[in-house]
C-alpha positions as CSV (number, residue, x, y, z in Angstrom):
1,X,-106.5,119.0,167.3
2,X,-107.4,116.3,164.5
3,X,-106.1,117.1,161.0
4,X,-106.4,114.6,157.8
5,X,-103.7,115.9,156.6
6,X,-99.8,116.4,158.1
7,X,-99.0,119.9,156.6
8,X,-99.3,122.9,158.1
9,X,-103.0,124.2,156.8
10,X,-103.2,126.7,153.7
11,X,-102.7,129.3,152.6
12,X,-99.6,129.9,153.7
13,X,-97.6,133.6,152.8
14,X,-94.7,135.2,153.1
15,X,-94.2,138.1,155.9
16,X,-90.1,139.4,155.7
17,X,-88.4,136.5,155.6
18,X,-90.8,133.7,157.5
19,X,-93.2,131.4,155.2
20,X,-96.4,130.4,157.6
21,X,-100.1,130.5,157.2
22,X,-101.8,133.8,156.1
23,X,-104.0,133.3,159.3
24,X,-102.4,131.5,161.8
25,X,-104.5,129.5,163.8
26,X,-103.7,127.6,167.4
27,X,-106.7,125.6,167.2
28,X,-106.4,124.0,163.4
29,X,-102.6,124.1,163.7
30,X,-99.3,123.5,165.8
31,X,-97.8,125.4,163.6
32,X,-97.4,129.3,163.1
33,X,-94.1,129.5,161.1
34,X,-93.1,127.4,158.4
35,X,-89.7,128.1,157.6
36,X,-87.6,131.4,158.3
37,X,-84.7,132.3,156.5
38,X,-81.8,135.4,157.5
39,X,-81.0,135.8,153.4
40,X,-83.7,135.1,151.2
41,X,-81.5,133.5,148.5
42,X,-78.4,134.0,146.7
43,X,-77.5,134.3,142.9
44,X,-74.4,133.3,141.2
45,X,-71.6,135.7,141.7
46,X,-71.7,137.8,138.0
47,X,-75.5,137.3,137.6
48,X,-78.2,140.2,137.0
49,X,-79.2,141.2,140.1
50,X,-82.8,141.9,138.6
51,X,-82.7,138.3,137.2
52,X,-81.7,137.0,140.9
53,X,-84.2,138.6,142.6
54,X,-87.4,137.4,140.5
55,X,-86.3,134.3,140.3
56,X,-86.6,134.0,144.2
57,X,-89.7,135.8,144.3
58,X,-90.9,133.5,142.2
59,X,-89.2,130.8,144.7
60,X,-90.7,132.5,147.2
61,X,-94.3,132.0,145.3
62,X,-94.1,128.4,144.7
63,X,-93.1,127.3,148.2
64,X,-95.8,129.5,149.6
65,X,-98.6,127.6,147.1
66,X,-97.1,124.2,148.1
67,X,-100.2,123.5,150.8
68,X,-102.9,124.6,148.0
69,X,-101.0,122.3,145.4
70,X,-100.7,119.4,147.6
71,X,-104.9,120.0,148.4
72,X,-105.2,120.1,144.7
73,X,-103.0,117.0,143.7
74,X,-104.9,114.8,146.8
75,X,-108.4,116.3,144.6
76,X,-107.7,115.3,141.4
77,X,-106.1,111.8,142.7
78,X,-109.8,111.4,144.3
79,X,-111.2,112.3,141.1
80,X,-109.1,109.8,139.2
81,X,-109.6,106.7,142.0
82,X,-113.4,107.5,141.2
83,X,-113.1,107.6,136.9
84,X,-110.8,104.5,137.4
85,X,-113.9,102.6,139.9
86,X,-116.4,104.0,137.3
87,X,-114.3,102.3,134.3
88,X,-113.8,98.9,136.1
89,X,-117.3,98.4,136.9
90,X,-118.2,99.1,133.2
91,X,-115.7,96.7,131.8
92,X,-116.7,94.2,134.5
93,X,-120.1,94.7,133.4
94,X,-119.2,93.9,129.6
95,X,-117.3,91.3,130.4
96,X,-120.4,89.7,132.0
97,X,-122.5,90.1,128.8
98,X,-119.9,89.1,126.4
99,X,-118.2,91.9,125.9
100,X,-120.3,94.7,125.1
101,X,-120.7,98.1,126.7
């Protein structure tokens, strides 16, 4: 199996309480459980239960969209390396004829 990158493949979702990829795969990766957990989070003892629980859904959410976020970050790095390249050359360029663009 050759990846590019080290992270378990997204999308990744939530079944009970194990965090893995919505389609578990053997030949794209090793892995078919991310993280398991017996409680899926605790609230401070006095706070609204209601309050508690979205909040870790919302936990939940953001660990689960970790592999699409990371995919997305590495994109817009790309994106940047290339706007930065594009800049240089054009500033090397003006520099080469005195300055102008």
């Amino acid at each position: 199996m050759s990846r590019a990158t080290a992270h378990t493949p997204a999308p990744w979702a939530w079944s009970g309480h194990s965090l893995g990829p919505a389609n578990p795969d053997p030949t794209t990766s090793a892995v078919h459980t991310v993280l398991t957990v017996e409680d899926a989070g605790f609230g401070f003892a006095g706070s609204d239960r209601e309050a508690t629980h979205a909040e870790l859904l919302a936990d939940h959410r953001l660990m689960a969209a970790a592999p699409a976020m990371f995919e997305a970050l590495a994109g817009a790095r790309a994106a940047l390396v290339q706007a930065l390249g594009i800049i240089d050359a054009a500033l090397g360029a003006a520099a080469t004829q005195g300055g102008v663009l």
